[in-house]
N, C-alpha and C positions, 0 to 999 in steps of 0.2 A: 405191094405193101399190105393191102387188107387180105390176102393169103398169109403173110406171115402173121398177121395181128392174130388173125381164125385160128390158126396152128397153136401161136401162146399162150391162148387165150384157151385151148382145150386143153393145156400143159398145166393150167392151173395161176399164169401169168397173167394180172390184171390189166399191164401195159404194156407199150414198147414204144422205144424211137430210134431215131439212127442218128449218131454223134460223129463228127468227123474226128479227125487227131490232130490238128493243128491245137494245141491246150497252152501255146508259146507264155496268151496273156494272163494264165493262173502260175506261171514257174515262179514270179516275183514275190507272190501272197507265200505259196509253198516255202520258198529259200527265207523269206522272215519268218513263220511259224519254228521250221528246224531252230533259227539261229538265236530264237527265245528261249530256246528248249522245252517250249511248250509239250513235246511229244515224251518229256519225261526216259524212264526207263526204256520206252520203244525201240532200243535201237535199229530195229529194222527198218524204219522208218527214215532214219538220217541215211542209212551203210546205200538204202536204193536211191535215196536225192532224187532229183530230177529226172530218169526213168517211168517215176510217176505221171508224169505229166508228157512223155514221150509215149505212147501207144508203140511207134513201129520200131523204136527199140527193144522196147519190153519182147513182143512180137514181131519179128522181122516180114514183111511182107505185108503186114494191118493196112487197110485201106479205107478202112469206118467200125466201128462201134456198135452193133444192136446192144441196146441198152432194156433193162426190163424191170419192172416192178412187183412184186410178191407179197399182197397184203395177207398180215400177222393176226391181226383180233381174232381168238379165235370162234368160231362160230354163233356158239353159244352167251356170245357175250351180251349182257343185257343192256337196253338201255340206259345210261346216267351212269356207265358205267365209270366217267373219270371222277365220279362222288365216289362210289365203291372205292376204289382204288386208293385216294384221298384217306377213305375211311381207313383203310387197312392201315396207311402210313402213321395214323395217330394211335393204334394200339400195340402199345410198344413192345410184348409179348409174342405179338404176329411176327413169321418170318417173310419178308418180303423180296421177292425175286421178281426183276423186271417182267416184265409181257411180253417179250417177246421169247424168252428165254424157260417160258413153263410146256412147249411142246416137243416135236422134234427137231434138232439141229439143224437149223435151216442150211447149211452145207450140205448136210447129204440129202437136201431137197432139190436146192435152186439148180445146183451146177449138173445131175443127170436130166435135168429138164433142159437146160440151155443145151446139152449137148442132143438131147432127141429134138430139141429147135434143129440146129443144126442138120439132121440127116435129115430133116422131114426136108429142110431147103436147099442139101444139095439132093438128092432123089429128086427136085424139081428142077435145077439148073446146071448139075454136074458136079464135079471136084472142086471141092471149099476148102483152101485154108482158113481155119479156124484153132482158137483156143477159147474156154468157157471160164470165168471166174464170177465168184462172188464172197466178196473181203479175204479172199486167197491168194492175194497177191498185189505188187505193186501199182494197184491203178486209183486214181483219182476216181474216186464211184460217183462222187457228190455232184463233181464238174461236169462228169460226162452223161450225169440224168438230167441235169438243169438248160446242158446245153442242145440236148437233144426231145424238150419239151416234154420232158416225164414231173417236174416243177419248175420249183424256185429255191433258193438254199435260203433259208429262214438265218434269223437273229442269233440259234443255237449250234446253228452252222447243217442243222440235217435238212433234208429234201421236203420241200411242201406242196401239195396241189390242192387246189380248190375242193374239189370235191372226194379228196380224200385222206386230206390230214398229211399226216410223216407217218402213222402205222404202218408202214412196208419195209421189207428188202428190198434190195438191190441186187441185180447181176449182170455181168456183161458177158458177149460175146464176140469175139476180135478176129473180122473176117478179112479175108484176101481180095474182097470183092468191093468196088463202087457203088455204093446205094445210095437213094438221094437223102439225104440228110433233114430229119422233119425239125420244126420252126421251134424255138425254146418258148417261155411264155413268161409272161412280167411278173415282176413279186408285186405281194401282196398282206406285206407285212406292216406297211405303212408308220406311224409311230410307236405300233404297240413293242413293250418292251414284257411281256408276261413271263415268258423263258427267262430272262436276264435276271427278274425280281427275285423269283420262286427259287433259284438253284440254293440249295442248302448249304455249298461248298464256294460260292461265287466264284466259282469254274468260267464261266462267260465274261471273260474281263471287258469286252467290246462286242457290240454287233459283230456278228459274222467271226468272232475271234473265241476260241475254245483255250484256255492253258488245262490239257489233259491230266496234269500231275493234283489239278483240283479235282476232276470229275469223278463223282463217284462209280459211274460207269469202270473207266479206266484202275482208281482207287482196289476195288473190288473182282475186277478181271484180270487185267494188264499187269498191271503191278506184285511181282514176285514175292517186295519184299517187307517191309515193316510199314504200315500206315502212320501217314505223319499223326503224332499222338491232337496235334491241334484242328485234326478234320477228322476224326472218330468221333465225338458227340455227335456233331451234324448227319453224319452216316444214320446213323435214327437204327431202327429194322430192315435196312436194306442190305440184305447180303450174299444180291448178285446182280449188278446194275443199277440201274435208276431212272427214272419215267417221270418227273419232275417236271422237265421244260415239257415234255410234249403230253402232258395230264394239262398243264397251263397254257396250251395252246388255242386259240378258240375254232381254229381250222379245223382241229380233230372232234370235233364236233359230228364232222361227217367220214372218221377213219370207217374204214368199210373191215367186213366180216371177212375171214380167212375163205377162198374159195376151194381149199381142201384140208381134208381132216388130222392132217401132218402136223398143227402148228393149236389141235384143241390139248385145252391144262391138262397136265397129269395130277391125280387129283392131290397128292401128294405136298404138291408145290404150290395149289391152292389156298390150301386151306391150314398146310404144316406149324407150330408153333415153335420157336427158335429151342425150346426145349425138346421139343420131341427130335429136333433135328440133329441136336446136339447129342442124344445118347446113340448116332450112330455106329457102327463101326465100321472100319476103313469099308471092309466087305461089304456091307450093306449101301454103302455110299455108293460105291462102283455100281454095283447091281440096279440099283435105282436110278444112278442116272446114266445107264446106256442109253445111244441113239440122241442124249439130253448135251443141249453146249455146254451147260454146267459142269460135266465130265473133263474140258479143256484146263479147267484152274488148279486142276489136282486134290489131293485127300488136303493138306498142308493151307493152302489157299482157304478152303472150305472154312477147316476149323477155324483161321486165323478171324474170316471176316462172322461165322458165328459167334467167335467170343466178345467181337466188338459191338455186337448186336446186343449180344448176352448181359455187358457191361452196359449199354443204354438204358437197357428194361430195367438193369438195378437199380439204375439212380433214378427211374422211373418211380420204382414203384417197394421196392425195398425188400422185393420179396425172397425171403432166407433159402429157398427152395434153390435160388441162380445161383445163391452163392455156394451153398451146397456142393452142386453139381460142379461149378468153375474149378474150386479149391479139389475136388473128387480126379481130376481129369489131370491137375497140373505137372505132375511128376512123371509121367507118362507123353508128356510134348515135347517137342524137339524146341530149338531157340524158340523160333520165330514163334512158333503159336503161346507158348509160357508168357510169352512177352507180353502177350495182347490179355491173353489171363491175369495176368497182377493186373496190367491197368482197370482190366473190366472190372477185377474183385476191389480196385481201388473207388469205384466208383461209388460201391457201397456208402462208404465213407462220405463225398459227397452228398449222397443223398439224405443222410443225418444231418449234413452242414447246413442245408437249405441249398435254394438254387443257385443262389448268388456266392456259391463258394468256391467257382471254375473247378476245372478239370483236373484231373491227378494226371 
């Protein structure tokens, strides 16, 4: 095991543990989250059911889980950084793209490394069945780090360790082989409910319980199609993700620095203002975010949660400049994105009305 650890660990993986597949006593939580519909549009999510929580179905032959950790901040990130971060959220102007989502796609990071895991450990022990995933596929990630002592699954429902917060990925590795299974570790979330308060969307209906159809994460990525018009204010400047519960966490206190250079901001995404992002063109969009997970939500996506951004700042702040550009852009969008344009040009309005004048 501390050969494998040295291996991952020169992979640029911060952790690892070994998770058996017996996951019998999460199928129960699983089959009531589907039957809420808490997973919204996902349907992928219902069509694999319980598969999820079967390893040696998913993979025929699974005999344990190497489970791994891949810490996100990236390098350069300064201390008091969840004030930063904070700070960004209250200027409404700012375009705000979660952290983890300002480097390179951690897809085409985690899963060639799990796979050079892999050869480093069969070259030591011989022919491995193996398959490599990370959020590529039908598996329970959350169950199979908590149970394999990588954390705890926190109040927001993501993975927590003491001394390292929820800033990480996740990936697994689903071998053919028997390995001893290392020891989970206790939560340590106690009464705080910080995630649960802070969500702008009250996405966290219960501890440990997510409805993703509120998440702005979800909202913003997942979701193809129209944003419910009564969780677009709360969306603020975020428009790719959201770092809310885990900016409110006090564990991530000690989220640790990315241990490779894959996952530092492009500056782009730092420091961009929803307008400057907005006078993209489709071209420019692609181009910029090759290699970026942002590239997954398509040109369509983009604009739609831009304009909802766009529409924030106006009722912010009134400035003729947004609206300008909104009305400049309209007759040139397909439904979906028009849609989100009147609302946002609607907002102007609103913000004449005063605040207490809800939402158009």
């Amino acid at each position: 095991m501390q050969q494998l650890r040295t291996w991952a660990h020169e992979l640029g993986f911060s952790q690892i543990g070994i998770a058996g597949i017996d996951l019998a006593s999460a199928e129960p939580g699983l089959l009531a989250w589907l039957e809420a519909g808490f997973h919204g549009r996902m349907g992928y999510m219902a069509a694999h059911g319980l598969k999820r929580a079967r390893p040696a179905e998913l993979v025929p032959g699974t005999l344990c889980v190497i489970t791994a950790r891949m810490d996100y901040l990236p390098a350069a990130t300064p201390e008091g950084w969840q004030a930063r971060e904070w700070q960004r959220l209250s200027e409404p102007a700012r375009a705000q793209v979660s952290l983890y989502a300002r480097g390179r796609d951690y897809h085409k990071v985690i899963r060639p490394r799990l796979q050079q895991l892999a050869d480093r450990l069969q070259a030591e022990i011989g022919p491995l069945g193996h398959r490599a995933f990370s959020d590529s596929a039908p598996v329970l990630e959350g169950e199979l780090a908590a149970r394999s002592g990588l954390g705890w699954r926190g109040k927001h429902t993501l993975v927590l360790d003491r001394t390292a917060g929820s800033m990480f990925f996740l990936g697994e590795l689903f071998v053919d082989i028997a390995l001893p299974p290392t020891e989970p570790v206790s939560a340590h979330c106690g009464q705080c409910r910080a995630c649960i308060e802070v969500c702008p969307t009250q996405a966290i209906v219960a501890p440990y319980r997510v409805d993703a159809r509120r998440c702005i994460s979800y909202l913003t990525i997942e979701n193809d199609g129209p944003i419910p018009p009564e969780l677009r204010a709360p969306i603020g400047n975020r428009i790719y993700g959201c770092d809310d519960c885990q900016l409110a966490c006090p564990w991530n206190k000690y989220a640790r620095r990315a241990l490779l250079p894959d996952f530092d901001a492009r500056s782009w995404l730092a420091e961009a203002s929803l307008l400057e992002l907005w006078g993209w063109t489709e071209a420019e969009f692609l181009q910029r975010t090759e290699g970026n997970p942002i590239r997954r939500i398509g040109w369509q996506r983009w604009r739609r949660n831009l304009a909802v951004g766009l529409g924030n700042a106006l009722r912010a702040s009134g400035d003729p400049g947004i609206a300008t550009a909104l009305a400049a852009a309209r007759e040139a969008e397909g439904e979906l994105v028009r849609e989100h344009i009147d609302w946002a040009l609607a907002q102007g309005e609103v913000q004449t009305s005063g605040p207490d004048a809800g939402v158009a």
